[in-house]
TORVEXKE-826282 format. One record per residue (C-alpha): x, y, z; residue in one letter. Coordinates in steps of 0.02 Angstrom, whole numbers, plus 32768, in hexadecimal, padded with zeros to 4 digits. Each point is the difference from the previous one (the first is absolute). Layout:
BEGIN
atom c1 = X&c2 = Y&c3 = Z&res = A
...
! end
This chain:
BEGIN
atom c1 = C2F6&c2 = B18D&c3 = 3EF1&res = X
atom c1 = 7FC5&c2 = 7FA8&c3 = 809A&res = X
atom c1 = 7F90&c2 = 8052&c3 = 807F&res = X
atom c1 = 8044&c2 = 7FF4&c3 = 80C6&res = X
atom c1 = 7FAD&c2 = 7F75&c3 = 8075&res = X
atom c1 = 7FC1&c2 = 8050&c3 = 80A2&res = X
atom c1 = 7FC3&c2 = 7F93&c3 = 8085&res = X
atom c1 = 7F35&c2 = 8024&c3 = 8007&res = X
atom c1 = 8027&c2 = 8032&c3 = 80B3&res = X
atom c1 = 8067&c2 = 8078&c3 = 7FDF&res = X
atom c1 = 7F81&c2 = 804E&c3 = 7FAA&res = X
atom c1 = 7F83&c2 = 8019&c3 = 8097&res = X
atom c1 = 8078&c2 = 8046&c3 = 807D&res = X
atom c1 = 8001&c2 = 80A0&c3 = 802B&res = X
atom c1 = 8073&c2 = 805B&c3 = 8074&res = X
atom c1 = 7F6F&c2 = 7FF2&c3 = 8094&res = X
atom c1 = 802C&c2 = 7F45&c3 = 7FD4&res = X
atom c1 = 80AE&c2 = 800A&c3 = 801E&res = X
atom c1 = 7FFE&c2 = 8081&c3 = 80A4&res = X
atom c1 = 7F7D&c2 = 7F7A&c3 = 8049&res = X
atom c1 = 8077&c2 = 7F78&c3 = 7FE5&res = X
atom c1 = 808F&c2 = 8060&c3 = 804A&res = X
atom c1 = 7F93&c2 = 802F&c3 = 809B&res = X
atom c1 = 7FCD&c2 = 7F5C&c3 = 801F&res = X
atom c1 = 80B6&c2 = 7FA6&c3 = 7FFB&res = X
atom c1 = 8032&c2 = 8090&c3 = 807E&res = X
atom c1 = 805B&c2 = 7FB8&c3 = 8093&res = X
atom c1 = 7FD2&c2 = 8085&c3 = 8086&res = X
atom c1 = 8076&c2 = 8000&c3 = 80AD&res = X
atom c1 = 7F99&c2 = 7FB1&c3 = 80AE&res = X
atom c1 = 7F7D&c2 = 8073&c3 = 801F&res = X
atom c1 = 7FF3&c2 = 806E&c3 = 7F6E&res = X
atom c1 = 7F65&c2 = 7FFE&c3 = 7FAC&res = X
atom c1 = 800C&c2 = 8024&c3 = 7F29&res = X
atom c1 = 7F65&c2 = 803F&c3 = 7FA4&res = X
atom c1 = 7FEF&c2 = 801D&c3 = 7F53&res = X
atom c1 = 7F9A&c2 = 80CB&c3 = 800B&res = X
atom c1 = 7FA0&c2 = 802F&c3 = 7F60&res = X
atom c1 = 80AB&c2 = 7FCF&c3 = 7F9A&res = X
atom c1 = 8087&c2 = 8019&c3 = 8074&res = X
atom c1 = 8057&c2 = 7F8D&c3 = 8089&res = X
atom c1 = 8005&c2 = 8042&c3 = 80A4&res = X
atom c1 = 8051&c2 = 7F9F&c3 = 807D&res = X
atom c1 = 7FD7&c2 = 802C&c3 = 80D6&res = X
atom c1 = 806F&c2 = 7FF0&c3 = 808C&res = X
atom c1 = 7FB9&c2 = 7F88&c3 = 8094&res = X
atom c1 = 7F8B&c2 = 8072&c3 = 8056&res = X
atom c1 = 801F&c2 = 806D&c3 = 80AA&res = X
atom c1 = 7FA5&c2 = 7FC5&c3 = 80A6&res = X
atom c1 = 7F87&c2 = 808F&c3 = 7FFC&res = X
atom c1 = 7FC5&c2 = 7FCE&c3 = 7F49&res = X
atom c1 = 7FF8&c2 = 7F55&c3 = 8054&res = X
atom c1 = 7FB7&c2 = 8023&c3 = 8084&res = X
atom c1 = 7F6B&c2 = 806E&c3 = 7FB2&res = X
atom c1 = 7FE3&c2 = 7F72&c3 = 7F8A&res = X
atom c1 = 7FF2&c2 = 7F89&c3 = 80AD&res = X
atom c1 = 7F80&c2 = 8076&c3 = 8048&res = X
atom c1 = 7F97&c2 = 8014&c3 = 7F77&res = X
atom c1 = 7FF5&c2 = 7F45&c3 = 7FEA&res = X
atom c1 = 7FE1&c2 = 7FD1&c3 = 80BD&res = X
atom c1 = 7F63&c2 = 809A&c3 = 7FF9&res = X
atom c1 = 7FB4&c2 = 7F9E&c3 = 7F6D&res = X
atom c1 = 800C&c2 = 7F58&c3 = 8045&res = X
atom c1 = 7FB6&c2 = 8045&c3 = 80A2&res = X
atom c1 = 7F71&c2 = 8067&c3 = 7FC4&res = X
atom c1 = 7FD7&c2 = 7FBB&c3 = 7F61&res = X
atom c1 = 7F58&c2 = 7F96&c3 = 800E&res = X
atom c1 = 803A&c2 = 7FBE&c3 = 7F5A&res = X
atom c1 = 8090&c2 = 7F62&c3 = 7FCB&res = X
atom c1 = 8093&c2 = 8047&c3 = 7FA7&res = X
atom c1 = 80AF&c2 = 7FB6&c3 = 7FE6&res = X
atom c1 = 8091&c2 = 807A&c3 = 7FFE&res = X
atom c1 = 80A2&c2 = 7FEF&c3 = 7F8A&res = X
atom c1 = 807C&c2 = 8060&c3 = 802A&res = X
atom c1 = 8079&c2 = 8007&c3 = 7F6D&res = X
atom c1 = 7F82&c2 = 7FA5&c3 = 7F64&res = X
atom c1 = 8041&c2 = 8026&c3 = 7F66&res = X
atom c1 = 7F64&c2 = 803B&c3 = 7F91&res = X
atom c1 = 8002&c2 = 8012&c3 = 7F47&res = X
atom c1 = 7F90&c2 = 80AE&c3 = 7FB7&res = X
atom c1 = 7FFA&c2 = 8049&c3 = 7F6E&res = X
atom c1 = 8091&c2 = 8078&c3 = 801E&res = X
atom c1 = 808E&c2 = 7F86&c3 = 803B&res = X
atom c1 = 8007&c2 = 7F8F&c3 = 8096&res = X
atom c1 = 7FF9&c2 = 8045&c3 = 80AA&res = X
atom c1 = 802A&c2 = 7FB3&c3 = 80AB&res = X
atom c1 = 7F86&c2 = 8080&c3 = 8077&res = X
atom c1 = 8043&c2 = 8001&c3 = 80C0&res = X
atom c1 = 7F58&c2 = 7FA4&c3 = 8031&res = X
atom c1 = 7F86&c2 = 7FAA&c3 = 7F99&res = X
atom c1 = 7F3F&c2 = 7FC5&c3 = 8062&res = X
atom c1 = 7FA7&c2 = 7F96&c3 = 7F7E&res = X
atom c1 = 7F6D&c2 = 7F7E&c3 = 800C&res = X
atom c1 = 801A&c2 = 7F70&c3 = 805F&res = X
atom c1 = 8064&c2 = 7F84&c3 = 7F8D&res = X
atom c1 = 8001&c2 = 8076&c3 = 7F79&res = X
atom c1 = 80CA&c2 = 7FF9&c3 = 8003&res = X
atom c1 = 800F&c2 = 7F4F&c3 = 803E&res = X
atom c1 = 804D&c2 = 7F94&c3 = 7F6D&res = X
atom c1 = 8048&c2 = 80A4&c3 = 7FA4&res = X
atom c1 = 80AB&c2 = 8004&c3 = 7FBD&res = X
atom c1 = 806F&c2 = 808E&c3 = 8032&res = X
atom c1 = 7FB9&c2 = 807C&c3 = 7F90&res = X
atom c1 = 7F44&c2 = 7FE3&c3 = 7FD9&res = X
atom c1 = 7F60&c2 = 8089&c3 = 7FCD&res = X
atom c1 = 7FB1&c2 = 804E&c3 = 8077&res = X
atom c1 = 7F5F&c2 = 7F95&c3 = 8000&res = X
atom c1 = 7FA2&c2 = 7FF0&c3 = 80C1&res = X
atom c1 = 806D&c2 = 809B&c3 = 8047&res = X
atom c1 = 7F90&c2 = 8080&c3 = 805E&res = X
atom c1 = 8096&c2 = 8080&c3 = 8030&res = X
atom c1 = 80BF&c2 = 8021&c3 = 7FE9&res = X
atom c1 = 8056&c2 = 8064&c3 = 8075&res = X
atom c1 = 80AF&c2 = 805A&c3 = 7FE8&res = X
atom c1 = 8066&c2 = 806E&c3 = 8081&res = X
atom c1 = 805D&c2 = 8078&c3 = 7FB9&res = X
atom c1 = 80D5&c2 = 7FEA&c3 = 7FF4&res = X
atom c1 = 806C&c2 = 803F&c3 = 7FA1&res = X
atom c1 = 7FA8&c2 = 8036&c3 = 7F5F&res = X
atom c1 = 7F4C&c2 = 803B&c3 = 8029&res = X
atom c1 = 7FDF&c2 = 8047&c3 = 7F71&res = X
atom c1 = 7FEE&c2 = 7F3F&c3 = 7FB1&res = X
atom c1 = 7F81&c2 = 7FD9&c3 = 809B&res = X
atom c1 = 7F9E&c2 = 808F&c3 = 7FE2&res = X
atom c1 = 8009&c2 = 8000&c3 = 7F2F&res = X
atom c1 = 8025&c2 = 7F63&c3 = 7FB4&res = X
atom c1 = 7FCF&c2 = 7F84&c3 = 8073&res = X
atom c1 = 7F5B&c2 = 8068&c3 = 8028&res = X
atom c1 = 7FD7&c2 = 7FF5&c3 = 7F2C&res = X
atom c1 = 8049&c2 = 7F49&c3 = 8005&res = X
atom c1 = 7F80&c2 = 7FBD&c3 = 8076&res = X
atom c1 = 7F62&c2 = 8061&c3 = 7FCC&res = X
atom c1 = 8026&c2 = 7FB1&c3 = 7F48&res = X
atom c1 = 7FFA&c2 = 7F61&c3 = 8051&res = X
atom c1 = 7F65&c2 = 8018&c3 = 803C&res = X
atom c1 = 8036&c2 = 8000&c3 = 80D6&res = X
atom c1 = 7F7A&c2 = 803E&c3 = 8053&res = X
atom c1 = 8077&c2 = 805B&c3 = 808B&res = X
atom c1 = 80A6&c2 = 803F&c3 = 8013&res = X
atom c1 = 803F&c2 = 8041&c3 = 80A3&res = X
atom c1 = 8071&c2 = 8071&c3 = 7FFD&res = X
atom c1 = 8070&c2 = 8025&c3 = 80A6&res = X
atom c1 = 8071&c2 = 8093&c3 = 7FBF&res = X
atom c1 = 806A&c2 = 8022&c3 = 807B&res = X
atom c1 = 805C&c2 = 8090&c3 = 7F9F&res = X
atom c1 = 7F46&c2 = 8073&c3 = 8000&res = X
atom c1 = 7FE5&c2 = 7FCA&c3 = 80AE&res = X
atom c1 = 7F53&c2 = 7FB7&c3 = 7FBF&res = X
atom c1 = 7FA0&c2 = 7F57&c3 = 7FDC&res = X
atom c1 = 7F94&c2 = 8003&c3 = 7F54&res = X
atom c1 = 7F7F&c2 = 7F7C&c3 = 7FC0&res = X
atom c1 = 7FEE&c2 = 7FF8&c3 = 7F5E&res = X
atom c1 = 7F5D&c2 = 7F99&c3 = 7FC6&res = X
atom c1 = 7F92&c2 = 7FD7&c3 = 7F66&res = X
atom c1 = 806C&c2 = 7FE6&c3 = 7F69&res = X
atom c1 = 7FB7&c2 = 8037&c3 = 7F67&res = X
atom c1 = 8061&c2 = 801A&c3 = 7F66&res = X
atom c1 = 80BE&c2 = 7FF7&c3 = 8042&res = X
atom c1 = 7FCD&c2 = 8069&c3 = 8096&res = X
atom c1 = 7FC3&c2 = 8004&c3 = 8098&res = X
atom c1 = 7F51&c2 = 8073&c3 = 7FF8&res = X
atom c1 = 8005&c2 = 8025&c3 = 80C6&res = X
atom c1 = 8098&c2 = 802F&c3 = 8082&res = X
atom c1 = 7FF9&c2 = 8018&c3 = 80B2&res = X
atom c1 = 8095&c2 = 8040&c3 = 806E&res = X
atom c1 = 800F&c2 = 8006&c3 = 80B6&res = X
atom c1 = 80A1&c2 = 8059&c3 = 8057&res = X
atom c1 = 804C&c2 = 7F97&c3 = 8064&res = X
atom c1 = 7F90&c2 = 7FF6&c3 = 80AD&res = X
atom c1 = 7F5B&c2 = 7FFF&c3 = 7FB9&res = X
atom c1 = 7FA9&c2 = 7F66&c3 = 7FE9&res = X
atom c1 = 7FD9&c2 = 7FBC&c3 = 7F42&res = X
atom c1 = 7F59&c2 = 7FB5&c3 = 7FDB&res = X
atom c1 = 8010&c2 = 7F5A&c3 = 7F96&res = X
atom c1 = 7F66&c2 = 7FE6&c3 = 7FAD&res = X
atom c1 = 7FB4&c2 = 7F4F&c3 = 7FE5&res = X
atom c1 = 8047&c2 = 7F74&c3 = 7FED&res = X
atom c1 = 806D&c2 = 803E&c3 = 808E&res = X
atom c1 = 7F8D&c2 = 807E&c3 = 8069&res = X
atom c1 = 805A&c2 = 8039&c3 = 8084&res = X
atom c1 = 8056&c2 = 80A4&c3 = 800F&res = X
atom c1 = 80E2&c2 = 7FE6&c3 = 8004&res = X
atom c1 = 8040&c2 = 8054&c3 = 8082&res = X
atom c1 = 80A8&c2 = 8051&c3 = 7FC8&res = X
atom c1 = 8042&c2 = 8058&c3 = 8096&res = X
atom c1 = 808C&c2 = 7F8D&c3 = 7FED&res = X
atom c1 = 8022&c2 = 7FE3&c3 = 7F51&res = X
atom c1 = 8076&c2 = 80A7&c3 = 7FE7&res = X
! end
């Protein structure tokens, strides 16, 4: 009787292993965005102008009123515990995502933002859990579908411990390191 030889890798690899591989070799049309969503793939159309457009005017207010140096990325793909998201807008540190690869931890980001297309219910779930794990400080939240904006903050456990929505009109205070209040009269 002889015993079968299994490759010691083999041994290791588990079907997260496998689904990661297959997510990574994905070859994803011009302008779709994939993203691998507490265990499933979930691949996103390019974006409407208004989604574009909300993302442009939230970056241009921060830039403008901001006393502090951010850089923006607006498509970083960041690795957290629960798969590996690409948020609609990512502000970070300055040079905290110079050098990175395509996918890289969230180390040196202050805030992601997402505007919410065609599945919300990942925006306002998944994502929301995915970046607290990480340890994000913020996560702005422009869902369009509720007709609201929503900052979460202070991650503790896998959650965010404090939320604050605006409708759509009302200004939304950023606290510090940002510290100015978003307008989003023109976000919907």
């Amino acid at each position: 009787m002889t015993a079968a030889m299994h490759d010691a890798t083999d041994v290791w690899r588990g079907p997260e292993d496998e689904l990661l591989e297959a997510f990574l070799a994905l070859d994803t049309p011009q302008g779709f965005k994939a993203e691998l969503i507490e265990g499933e793939i979930v691949v996103t159309p390019p974006p409407d102008g208004d989604h574009e457009t909300a993302i442009g005017r939230i970056v241009k207010q921060v830039f403008q009123q901001c006393a502090e140096d951010f850089d923006f990325g607006p498509g970083k793909g960041l690795v957290v515990p629960s798969g590996r998201f690409i948020p609609d807008g990512t502000f970070a540190l300055p040079d905290a995502m110079a050098g990175k690869g395509s996918w890289s931890t969230p180390d040196g980001v202050v805030m992601t933002v997402e505007v919410t297309s065609t599945n919300p219910a990942k925006d306002r779930g998944a994502k929301r859990r995915g970046y607290a794990a990480a340890g994000i400080p913020l996560y702005l939240l422009v869902d369009r579908k509720a007709g609201q904006v929503v900052l979460h903050s202070h991650p503790e456990g896998g959650e965010y411990t404090a939320t604050t929505s605006v409708p759509f009109g009302d200004p939304l205070p950023l606290p510090k390191p940002f510290g100015f209040d978003l307008a989003t009269d023109r976000l919907a």
